[in-house]
C-alpha positions as CSV (number, residue, x, y, z in Angstrom):
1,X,-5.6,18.7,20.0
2,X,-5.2,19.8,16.5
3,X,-8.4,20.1,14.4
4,X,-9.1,20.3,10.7
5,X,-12.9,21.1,9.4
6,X,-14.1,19.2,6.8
7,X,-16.8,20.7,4.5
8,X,-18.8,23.6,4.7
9,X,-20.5,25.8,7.6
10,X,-21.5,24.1,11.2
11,X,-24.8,23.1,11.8
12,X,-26.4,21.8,15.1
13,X,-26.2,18.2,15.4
14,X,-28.0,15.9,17.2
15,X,-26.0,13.2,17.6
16,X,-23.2,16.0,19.7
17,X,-19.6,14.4,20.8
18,X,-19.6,14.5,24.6
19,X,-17.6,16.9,26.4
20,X,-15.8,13.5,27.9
21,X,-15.0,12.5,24.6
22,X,-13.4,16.2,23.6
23,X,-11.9,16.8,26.9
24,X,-9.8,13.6,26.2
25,X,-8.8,14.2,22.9
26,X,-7.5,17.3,24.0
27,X,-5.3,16.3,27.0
28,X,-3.8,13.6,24.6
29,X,-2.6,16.4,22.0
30,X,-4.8,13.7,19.5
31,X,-4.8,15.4,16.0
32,X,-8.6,14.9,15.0
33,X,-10.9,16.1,12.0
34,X,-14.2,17.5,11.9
35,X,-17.5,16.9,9.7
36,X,-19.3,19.7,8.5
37,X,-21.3,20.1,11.6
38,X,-18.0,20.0,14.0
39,X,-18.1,16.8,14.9
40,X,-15.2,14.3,15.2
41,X,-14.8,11.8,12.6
42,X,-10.9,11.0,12.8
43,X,-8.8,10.6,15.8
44,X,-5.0,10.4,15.2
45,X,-2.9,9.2,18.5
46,X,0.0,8.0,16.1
47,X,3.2,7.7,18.7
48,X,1.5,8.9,21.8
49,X,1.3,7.4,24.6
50,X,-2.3,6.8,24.5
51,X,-4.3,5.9,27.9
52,X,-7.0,3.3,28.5
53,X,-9.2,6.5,29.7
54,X,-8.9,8.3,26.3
55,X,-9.2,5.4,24.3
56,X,-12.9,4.6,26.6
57,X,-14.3,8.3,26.2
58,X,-13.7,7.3,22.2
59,X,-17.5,5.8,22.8
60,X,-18.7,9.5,23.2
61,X,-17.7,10.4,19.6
62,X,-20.8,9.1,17.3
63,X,-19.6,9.7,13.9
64,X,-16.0,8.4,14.5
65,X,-14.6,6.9,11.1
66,X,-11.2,6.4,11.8
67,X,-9.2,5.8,14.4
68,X,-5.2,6.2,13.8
69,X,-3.0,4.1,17.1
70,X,0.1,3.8,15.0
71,X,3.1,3.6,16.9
72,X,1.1,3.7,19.8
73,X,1.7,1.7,23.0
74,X,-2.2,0.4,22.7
75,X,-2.2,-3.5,23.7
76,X,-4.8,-6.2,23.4
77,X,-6.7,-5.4,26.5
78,X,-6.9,-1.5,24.7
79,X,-8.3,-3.1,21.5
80,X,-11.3,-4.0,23.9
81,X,-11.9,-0.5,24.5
82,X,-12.6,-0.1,20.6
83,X,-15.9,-2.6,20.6
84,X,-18.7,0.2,21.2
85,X,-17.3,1.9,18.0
86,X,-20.1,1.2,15.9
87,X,-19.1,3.6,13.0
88,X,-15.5,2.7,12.9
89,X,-14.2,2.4,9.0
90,X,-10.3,2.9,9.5
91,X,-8.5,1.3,11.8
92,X,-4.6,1.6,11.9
93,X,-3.0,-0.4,14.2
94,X,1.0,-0.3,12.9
95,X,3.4,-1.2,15.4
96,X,1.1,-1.8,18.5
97,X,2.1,-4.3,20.8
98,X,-1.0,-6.4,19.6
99,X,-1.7,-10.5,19.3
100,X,-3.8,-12.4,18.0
101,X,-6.0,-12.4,21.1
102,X,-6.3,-8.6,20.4
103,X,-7.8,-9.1,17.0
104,X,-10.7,-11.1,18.6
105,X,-12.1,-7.9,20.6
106,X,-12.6,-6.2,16.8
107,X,-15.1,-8.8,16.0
108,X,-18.1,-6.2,16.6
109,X,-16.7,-3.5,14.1
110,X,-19.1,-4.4,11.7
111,X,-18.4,-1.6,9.5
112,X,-14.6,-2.1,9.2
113,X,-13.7,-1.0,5.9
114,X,-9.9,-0.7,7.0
115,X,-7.1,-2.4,9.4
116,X,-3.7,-1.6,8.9
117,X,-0.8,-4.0,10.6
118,X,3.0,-3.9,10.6
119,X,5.4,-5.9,12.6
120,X,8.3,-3.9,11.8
121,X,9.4,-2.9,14.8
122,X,8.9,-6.2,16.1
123,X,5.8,-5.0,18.6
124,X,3.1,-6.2,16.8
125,X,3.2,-10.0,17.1
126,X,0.4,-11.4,14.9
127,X,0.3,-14.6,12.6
128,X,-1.4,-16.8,11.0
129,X,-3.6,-17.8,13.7
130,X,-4.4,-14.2,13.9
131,X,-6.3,-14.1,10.5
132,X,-9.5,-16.1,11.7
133,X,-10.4,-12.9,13.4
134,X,-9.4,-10.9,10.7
135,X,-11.8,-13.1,8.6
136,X,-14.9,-11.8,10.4
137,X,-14.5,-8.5,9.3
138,X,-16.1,-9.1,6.0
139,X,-16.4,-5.5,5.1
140,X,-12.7,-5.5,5.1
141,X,-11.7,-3.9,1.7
142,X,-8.1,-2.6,2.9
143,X,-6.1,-5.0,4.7
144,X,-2.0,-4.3,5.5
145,X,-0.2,-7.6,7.1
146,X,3.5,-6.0,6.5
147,X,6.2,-7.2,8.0
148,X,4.3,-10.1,9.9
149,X,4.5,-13.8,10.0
150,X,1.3,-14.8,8.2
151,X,1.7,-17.3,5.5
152,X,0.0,-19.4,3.0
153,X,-1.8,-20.9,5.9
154,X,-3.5,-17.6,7.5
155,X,-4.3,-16.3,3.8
156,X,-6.1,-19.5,3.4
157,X,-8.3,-18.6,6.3
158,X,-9.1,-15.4,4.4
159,X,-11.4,-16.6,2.1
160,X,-14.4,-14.5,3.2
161,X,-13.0,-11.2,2.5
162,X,-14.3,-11.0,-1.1
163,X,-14.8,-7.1,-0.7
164,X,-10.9,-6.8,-0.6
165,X,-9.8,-4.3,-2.8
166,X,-6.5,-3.4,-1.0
167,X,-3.7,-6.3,0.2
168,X,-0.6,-5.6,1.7
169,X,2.2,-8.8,2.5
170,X,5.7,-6.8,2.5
171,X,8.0,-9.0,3.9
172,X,5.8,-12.2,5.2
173,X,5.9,-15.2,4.9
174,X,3.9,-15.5,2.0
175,X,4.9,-18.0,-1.1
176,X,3.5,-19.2,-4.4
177,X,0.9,-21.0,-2.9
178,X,-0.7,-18.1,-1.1
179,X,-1.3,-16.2,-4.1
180,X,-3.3,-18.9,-5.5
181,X,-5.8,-17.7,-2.2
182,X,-4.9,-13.8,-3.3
183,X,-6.5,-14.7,-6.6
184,X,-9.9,-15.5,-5.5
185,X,-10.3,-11.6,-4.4
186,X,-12.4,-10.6,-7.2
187,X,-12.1,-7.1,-6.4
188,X,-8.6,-6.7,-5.7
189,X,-7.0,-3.6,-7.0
190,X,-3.8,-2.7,-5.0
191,X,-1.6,-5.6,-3.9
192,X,2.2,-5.7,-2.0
193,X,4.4,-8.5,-2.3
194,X,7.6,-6.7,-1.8
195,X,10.4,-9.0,-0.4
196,X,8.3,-12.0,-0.7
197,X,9.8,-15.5,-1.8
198,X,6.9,-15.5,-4.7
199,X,7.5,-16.2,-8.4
200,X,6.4,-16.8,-11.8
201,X,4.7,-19.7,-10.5
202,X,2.2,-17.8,-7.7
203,X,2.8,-14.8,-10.2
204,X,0.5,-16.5,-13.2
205,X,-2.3,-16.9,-10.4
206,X,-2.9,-13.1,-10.4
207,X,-3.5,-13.0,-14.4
208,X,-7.1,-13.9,-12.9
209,X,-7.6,-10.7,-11.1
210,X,-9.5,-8.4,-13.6
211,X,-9.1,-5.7,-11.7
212,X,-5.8,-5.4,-10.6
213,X,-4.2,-2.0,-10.9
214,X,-1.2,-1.9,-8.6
215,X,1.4,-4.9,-8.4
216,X,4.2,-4.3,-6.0
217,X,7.2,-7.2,-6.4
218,X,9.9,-5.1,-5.5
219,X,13.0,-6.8,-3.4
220,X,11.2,-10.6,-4.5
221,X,14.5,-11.8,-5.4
222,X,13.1,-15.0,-6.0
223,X,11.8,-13.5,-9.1
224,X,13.4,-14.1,-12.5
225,X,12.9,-12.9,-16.1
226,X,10.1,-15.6,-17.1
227,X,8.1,-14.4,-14.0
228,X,7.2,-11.6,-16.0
229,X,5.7,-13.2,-18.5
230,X,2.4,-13.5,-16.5
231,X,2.3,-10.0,-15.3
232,X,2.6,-9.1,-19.3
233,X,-0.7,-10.3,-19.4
234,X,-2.5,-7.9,-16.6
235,X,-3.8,-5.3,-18.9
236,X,-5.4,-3.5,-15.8
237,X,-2.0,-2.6,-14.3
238,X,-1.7,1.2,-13.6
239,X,1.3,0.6,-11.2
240,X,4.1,-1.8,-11.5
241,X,7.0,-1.7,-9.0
242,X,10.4,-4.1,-9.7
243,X,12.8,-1.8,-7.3
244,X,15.9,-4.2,-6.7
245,X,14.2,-7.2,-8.5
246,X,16.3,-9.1,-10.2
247,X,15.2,-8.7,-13.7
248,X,16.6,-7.7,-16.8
249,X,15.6,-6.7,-20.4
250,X,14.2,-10.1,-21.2
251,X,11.7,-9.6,-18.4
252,X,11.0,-6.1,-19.4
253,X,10.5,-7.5,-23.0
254,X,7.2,-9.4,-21.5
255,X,5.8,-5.8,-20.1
256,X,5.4,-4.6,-23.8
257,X,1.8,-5.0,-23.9
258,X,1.4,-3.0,-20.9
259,X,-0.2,0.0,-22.4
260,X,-2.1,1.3,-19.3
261,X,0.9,1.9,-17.7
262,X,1.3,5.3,-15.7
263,X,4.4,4.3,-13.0
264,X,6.8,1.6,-13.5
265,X,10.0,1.7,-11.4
266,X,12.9,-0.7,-12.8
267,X,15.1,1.0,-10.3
268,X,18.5,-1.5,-9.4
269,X,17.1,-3.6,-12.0
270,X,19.3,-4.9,-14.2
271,X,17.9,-3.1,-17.4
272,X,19.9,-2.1,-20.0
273,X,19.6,0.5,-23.0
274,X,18.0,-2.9,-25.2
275,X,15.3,-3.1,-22.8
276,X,13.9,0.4,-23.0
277,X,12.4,-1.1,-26.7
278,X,10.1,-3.0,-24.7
279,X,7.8,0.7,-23.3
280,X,7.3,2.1,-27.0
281,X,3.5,1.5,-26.6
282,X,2.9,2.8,-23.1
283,X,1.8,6.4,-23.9
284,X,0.0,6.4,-20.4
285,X,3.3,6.3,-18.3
286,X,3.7,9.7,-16.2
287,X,6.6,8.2,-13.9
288,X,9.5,5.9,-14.9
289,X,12.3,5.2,-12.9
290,X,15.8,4.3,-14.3
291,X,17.7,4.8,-11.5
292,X,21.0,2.4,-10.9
293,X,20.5,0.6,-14.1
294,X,23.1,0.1,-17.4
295,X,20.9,2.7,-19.2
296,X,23.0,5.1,-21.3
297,X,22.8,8.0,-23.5
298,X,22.1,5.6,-26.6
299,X,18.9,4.4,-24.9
300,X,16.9,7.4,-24.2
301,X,15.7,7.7,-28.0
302,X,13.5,5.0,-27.0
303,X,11.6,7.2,-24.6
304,X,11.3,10.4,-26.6
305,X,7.7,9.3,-28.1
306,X,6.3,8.5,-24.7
307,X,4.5,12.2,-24.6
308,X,2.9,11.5,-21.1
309,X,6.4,11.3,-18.8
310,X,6.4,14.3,-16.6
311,X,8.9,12.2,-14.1
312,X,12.1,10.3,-15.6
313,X,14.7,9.5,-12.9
314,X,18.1,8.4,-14.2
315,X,20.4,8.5,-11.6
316,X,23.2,6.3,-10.9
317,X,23.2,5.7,-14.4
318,X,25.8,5.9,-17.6
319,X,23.1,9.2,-18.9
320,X,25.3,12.5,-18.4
321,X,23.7,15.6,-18.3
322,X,24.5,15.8,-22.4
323,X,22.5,13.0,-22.5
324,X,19.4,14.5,-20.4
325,X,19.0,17.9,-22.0
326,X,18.5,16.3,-25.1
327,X,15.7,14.1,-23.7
328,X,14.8,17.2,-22.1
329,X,14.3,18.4,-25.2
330,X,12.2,16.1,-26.4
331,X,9.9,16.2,-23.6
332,X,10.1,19.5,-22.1
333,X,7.2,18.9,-19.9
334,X,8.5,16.6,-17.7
335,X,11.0,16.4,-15.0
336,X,14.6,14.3,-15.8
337,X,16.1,14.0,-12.5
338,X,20.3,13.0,-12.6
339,X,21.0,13.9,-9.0
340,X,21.5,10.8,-6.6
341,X,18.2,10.7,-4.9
342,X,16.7,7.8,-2.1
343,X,14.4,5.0,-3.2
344,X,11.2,5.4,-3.7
């Protein structure tokens, strides 16, 4: 068992873990956190083989917030196990071996703030008839569906989540007529569509959400240059990622009026020196990546007024290090990066 305090000085609590509870965490090696007055508010089992008799003593802990399974070999009957935890908030369930019938037993976390799937691996095997369980947890205001076979069809059962702030579909099923669903989240902030078949079409749904801060459409290679017309017109947008979309410098051309920008990533877009024009007015953006685009030398003149950049990549790109030091130069506060470097 690794701990980590959080806060101040210990103070007696009333409400005291039981030794069951502690004595478990400790003979699963669970990484946990403390509150203020020593008691246990996260467990992390993430890729232990977790048993049904530590996951019971969990009911011991009263001020357990989160609860971190990923990679775990917890099933549906272990999800049953979870019910007693009133105060749960977080619950990350990546790459369990979890159903639908497994989502039912978390109808009692009435405080669920938080429940993080992926079917990566292929272990979790959630879909669409999963999400009417899902919907119950109307508290939910982070919800990660990665890599799973929900579509249009469970979104559509997701109506009652209006506190989501956080959505996450990489690689689902989802289409145009899901986002249409996504768009009634008045609260959204952060959503993930990465290698979705969405495009313009569902796209111009979102220009709804007033909120919206972080847009994630990289690898949607049903995406084209008009799709970006509608994302031009999210002024909220902090974070835009287009990593392998294929886009060019008409679609960048539509992000001009993007001025809260602070990270855009147009890496193994099909960008060119032209489309650098279109960031002139985003004096916001801290991060911009280049990488594996037609960008040159000639085209970095166009970043040399955006003051705020403290992270340009360029790699896999016509810039030579020539070409760098003078953008260096020009912004000598931030970081140009020409070494070949993985994908964000």
């Amino acid at each position: 068992m690794v701990a980590v305090l959080l806060g101040g000085v210990p103070t007696l609590a009333a409400d005291a873990d039981t030794p069951a509870a502690r004595a478990a965490l400790e003979k699963s090696a669970a990484a946990i956190k403390l509150d203020a007055d020593g008691l246990v508010v996260e467990a992390r089992f993430a890729g232990t083989k977790v048993e049904r008799s530590d996951l019971a003593a969990l009911a011991g802990l009263p001020r357990l917030r989160s609860l971190v399974l990923a990679g775990c070999d917890a099933n549906d009957e272990a999800l049953a196990l979870l019910a007693p935890l009133a105060t749960l908030r977080n619950l990350d369930l990546r790459e369990c071996p979890v159903t639908n019938a497994g989502l039912a037993r978390l109808a009692g976390l009435e405080h669920l703030a938080a429940l993080r799937l992926s079917g990566k691996s292929g272990a979790t095997q959630v879909d669409d008839g999963g999400m009417e369980h899902v919907a119950r947890l109307t508290g939910l205001r982070t919800l990660m569906l990665d890599h799973l076979w929900v579509s249009e069809a469970g979104l559509a059962k997701l109506v009652p989540l209006a506190n989501l702030e956080e959505l996450t579909l990489a690689q689902t099923l989802v289409r145009d007529d899901a986002l249409a669903v996504v768009a009634t989240f008045p609260r959204l902030r952060r959503l993930r569509l990465a290698k979705t078949a969405v495009t313009g079409t569902g796209l111009a749904q979102l220009v709804k959400l007033a909120r919206l801060e972080d847009l994630d459409v990289s690898e949607a290679t049903a995406l084209d240059d008009a799709a970006l017309e509608p994302v031009g017109r999210m002024p909220t947008l902090r974070r835009l990622n287009l990593w392998r979309a294929p886009v060019g410098d008409a679609g960048a051309a539509h992000l001009a009026e993007l001025v809260n920008l602070e990270w855009l990533n147009l890496d193994n877009t099909q960008v060119t020196d032209a489309g650098l024009a279109a960031l002139g007015r985003m004096q916001k953006l801290s991060f911009l990546h280049l990488g594996s685009t037609a960008v040159s030398n000639a085209g970095l003149e166009r970043l040399a007024g955006l003051t705020a950049l403290r992270d340009v990549s360029l790699t896999r790109t016509a810039v030579d290090a020539a070409g760098a030091t003078a953008l260096q130069s020009r912004l000598p506060q931030a970081t140009i990066r020409l070494a070949a470097e993985s994908p964000p």
